[in-house]
Backbone as CSV, one residue per row, in Angstrom:
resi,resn,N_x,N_y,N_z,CA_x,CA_y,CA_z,C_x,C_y,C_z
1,UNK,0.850,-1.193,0.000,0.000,0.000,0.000,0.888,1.245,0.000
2,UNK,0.766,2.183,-1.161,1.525,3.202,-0.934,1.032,4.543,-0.034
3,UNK,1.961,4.836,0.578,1.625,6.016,1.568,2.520,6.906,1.303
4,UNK,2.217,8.661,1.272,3.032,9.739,1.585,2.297,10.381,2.716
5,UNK,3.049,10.521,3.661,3.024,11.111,4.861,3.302,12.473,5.227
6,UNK,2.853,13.260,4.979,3.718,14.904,5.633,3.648,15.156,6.800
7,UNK,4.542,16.135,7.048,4.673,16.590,8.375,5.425,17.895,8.455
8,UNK,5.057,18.765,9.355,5.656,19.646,9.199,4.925,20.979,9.236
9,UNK,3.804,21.060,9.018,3.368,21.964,8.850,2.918,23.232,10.025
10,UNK,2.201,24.318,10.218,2.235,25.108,11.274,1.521,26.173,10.474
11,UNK,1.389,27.207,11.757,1.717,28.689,11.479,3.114,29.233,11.971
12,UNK,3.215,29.978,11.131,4.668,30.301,11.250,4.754,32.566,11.139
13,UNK,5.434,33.087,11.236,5.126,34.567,11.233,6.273,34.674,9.972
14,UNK,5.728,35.794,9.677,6.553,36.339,8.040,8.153,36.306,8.830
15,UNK,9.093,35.756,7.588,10.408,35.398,7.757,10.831,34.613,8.683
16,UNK,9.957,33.953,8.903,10.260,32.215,10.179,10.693,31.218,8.677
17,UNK,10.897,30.211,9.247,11.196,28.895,8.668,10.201,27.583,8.955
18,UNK,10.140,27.073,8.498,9.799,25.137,8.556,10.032,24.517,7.786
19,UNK,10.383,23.665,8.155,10.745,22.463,6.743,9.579,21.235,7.274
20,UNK,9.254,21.125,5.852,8.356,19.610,5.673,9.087,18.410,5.493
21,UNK,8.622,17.527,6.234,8.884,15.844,5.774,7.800,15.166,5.334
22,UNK,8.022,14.103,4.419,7.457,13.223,3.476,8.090,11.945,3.417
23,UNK,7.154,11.439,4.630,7.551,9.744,4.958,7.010,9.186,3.988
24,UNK,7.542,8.360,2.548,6.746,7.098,1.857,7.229,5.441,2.213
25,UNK,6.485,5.192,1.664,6.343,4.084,1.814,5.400,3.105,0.756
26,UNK,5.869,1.731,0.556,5.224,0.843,-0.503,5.371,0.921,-1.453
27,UNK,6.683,1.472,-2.059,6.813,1.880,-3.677,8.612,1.950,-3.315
28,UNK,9.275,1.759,-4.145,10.881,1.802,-4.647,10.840,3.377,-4.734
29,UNK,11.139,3.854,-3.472,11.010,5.581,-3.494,12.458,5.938,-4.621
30,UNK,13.641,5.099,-4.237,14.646,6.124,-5.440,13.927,5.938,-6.702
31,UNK,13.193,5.018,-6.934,13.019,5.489,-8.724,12.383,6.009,-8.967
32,UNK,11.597,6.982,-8.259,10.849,8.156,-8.033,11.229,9.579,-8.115
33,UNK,11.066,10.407,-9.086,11.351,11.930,-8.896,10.325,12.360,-7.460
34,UNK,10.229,13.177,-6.723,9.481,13.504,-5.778,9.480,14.978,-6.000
35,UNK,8.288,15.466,-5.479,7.571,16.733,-5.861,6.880,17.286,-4.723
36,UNK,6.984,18.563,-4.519,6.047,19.437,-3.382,5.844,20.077,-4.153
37,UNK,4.154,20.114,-3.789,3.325,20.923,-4.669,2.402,22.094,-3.421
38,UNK,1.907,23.101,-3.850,1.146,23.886,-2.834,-0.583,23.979,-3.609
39,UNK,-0.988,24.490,-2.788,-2.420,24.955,-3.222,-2.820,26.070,-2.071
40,UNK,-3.297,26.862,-2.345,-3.416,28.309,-1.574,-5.687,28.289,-2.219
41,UNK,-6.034,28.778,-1.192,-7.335,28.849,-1.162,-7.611,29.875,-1.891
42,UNK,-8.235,29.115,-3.379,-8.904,29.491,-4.804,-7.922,29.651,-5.761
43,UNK,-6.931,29.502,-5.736,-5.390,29.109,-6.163,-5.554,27.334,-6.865
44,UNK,-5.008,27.357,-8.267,-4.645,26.005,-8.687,-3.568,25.465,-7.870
45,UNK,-3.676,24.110,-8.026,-2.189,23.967,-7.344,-1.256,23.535,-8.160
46,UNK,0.224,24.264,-7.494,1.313,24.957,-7.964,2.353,23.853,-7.890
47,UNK,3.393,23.899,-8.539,4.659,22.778,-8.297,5.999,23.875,-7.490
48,UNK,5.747,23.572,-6.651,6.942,23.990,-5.844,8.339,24.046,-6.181
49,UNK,8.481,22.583,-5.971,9.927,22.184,-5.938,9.840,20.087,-6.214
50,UNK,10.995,19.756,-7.311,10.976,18.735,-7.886,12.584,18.131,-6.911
51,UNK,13.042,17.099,-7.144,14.176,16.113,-6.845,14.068,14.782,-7.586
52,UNK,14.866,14.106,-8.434,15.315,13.191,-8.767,16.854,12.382,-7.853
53,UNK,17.255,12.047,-8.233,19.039,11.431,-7.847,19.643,12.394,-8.403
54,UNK,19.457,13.017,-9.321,20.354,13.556,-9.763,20.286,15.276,-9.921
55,UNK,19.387,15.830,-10.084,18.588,17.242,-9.840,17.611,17.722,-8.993
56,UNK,17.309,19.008,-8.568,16.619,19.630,-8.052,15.973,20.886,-8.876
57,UNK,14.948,20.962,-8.749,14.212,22.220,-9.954,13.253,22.791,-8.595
58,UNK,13.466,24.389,-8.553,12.865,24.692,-7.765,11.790,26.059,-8.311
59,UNK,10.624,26.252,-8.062,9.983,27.684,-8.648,10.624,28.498,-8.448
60,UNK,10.089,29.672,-9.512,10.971,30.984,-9.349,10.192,31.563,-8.363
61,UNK,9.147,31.586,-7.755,8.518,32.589,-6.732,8.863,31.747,-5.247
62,UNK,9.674,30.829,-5.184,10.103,30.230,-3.911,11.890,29.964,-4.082
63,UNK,12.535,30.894,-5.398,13.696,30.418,-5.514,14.516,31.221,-4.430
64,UNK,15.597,30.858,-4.222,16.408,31.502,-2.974,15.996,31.205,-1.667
65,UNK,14.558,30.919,-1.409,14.216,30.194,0.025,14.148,29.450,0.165
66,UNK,13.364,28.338,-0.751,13.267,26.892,-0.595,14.343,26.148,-1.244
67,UNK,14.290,24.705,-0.435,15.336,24.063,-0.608,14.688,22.434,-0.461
68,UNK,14.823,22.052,-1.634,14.310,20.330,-1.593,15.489,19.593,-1.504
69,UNK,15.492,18.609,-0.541,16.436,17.398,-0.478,15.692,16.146,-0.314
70,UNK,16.019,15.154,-0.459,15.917,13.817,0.032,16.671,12.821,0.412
71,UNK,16.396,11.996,0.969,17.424,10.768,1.550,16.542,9.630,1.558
72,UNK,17.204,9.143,0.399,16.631,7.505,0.278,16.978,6.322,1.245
73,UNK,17.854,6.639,1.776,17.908,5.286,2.619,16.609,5.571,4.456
74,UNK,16.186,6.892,4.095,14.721,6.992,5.101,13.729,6.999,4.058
75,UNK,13.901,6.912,3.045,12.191,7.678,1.685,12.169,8.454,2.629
76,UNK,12.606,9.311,2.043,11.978,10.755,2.986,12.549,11.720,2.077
77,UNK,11.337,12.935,1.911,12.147,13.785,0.832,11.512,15.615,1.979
78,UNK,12.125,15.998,1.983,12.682,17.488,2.613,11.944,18.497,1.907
79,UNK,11.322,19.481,2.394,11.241,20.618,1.862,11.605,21.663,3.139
80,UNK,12.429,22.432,3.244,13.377,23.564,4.051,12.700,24.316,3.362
81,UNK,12.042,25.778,4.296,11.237,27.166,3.819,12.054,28.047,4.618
82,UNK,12.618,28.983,3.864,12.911,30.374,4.684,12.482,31.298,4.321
83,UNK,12.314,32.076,5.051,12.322,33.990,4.855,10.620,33.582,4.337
84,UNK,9.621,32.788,5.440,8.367,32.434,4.639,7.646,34.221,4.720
85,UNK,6.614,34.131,3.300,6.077,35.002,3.157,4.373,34.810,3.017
86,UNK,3.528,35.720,3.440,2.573,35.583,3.719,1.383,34.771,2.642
87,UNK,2.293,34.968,1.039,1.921,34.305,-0.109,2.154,32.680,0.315
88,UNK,2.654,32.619,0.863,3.517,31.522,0.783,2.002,30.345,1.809
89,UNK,1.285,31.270,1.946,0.120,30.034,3.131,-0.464,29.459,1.782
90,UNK,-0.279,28.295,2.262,-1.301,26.798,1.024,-1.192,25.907,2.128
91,UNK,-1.875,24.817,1.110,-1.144,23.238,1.713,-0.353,22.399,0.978
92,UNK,0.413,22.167,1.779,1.559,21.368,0.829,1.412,20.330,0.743
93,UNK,1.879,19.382,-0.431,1.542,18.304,-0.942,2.699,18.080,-0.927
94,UNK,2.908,16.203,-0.807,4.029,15.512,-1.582,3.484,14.523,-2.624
95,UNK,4.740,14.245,-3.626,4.025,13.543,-4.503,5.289,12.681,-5.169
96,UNK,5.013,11.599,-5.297,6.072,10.709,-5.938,5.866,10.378,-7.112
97,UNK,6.707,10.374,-8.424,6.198,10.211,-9.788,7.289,9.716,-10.906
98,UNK,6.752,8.691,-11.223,7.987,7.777,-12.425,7.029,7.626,-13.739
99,UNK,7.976,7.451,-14.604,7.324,7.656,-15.974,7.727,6.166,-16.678
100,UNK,8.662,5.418,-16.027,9.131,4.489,-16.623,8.475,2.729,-15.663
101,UNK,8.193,1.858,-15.651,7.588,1.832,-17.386,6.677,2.045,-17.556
102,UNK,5.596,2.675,-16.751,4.114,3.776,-17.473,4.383,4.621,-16.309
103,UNK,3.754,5.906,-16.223,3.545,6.608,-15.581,2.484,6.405,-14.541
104,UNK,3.460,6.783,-13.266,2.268,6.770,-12.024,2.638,8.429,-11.418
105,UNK,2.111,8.543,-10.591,1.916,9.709,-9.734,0.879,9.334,-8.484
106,UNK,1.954,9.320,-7.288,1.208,9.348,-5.989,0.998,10.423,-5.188
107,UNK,0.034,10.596,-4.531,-0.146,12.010,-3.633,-0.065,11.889,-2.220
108,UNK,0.329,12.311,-1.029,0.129,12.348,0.289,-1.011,13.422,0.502
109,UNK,-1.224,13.441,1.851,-2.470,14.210,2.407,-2.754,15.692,2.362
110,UNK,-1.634,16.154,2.459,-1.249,17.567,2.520,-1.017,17.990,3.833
111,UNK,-0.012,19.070,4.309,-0.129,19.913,5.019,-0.177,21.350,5.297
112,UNK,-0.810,21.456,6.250,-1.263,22.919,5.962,-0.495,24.102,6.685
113,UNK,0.121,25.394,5.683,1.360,25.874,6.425,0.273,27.441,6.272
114,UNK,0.503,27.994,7.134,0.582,29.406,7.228,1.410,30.276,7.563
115,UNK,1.472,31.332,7.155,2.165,32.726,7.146,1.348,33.213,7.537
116,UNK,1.536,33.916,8.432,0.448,35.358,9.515,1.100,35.741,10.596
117,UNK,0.966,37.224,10.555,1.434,37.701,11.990,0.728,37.948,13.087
């Protein structure tokens, strides 16, 4: 059974930090690119920040603050937030996604981050 787990989430005040975790499980997480995605209320949801083994692709409206890592020997993939900004309240998603040999895409629950003072 596959699971993504987040954690991490809060209120936080303009220019605080949190970083999210994304426990998976039930799937060969390295052959997985992994993805944090946001959604902000009446907002599509957005692709954050990507990780493979070998790259990291991060948005330009979260570039310079956010920071995606992962570590496969926990499946666990990182999202580090600094200098958060009040744009910055959604819920964050994780998402695991391989194209080879068909394409899947898994989602976790979301968590929900705010910015407010």
């Amino acid at each position: 059974q596959v699971q993504l787990v987040e954690s991490g989430g809060g209120l936080v005040q303009p220019g605080g930090s949190l970083r999210l975790s994304c426990a998976a499980s039930g799937f060969t997480f390295r052959n997985y690119a992994m993805r944090w995605y946001r959604q902000a209320p009446g907002k599509e949801r957005e692709l954050v920040a990507g990780i493979t083994n070998s790259n990291t692709t991060i948005a330009d409206s979260v570039k310079g603050r956010f920071t995606i890592s992962r570590d496969n020997a926990k499946n666990t993939v990182y999202l580090q937030m600094n200098n958060l900004k009040i744009e910055d309240t959604a819920v964050y998603y994780c998402s695991a996604f391989t194209s080879f040999p068909i394409k899947r895409q898994y989602w976790g629950q979301g968590t929900q981050v705010t910015v407010s003072s």
